[in-house]
N, C-alpha and C positions, 0 to 999 in steps of 0.2 A: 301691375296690380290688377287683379280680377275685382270683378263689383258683383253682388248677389243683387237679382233682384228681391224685390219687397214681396212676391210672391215663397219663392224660396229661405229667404227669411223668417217666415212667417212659419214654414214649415218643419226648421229646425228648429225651431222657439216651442214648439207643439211638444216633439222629442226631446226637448232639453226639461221641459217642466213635466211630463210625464212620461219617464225613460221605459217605462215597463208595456207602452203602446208600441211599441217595435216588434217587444214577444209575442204579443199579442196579436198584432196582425198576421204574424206568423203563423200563429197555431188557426186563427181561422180560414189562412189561404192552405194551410195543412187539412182543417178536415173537409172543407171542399174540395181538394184534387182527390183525398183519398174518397170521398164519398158519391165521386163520379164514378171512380173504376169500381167499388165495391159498394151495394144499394145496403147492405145491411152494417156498413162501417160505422155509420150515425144512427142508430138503433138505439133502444134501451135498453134492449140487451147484453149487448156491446160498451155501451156505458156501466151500465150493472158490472160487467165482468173488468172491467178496468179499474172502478172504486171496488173493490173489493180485493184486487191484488195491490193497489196501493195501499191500504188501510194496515199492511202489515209494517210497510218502509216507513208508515206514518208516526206507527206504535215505538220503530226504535229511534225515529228524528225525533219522536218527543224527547224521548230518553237520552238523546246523547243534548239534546238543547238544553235542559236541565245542567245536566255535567259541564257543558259548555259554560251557564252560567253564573255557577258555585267556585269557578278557576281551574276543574278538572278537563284532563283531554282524554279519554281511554280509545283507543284505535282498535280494542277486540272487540269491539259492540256486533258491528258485521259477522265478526267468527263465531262467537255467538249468537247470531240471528240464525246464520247457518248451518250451525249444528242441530238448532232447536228444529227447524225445518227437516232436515235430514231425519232425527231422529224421530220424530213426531210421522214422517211418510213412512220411514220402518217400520213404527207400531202399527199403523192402521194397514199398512200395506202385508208385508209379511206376518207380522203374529197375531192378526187380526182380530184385534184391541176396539172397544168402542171409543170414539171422537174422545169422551170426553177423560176416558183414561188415559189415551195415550196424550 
């Protein structure tokens, strides 16, 4: 039989009561290596462009969370998201539609 110490003990009791400190540490030892090799990884710029291509995955997590809690499951919300995308870069791309028409 192994024996923890009271050190180690102490540190899974950390993680057992706030399980979400794991990810966490992760993502901060994440943008410190990436912000060593690249100076403008941690910018605001670079934050800017990050919330703003999430903001779209946000708009259909709202949408399918709703669905989720009415007892509905739809699995075309995606094909949907990606058609809307597709077609929305064709308008402004090829038939060259303003934003707010296409």
């Amino acid at each position: 039989m192994t024996t923890m110490s009271l050190n180690t003990k102490k540190r899974v009791q950390i993680f057992q009561k706030v399980p979400e400190l794991g990810l966490f540490i992760v993502f901060v030892a994440t943008l410190i290596i990436f912000s060593t090799f690249n100076s403008y990884f941690a910018s605001l710029a670079s934050l800017k462009i990050l919330l703003v291509t999430v903001i779209y995955t946000g708009i259909v997590l709202i949408g399918q969370a709703l669905l989720m809690i009415v007892g509905e499951l739809d699995l075309s919300v995606g094909a949907v998201a990606s058609l809307g995308t597709i077609t929305t870069g064709l308008m402004l791309a090829d038939w060259n539609l303003p934003l707010p028409v296409a």
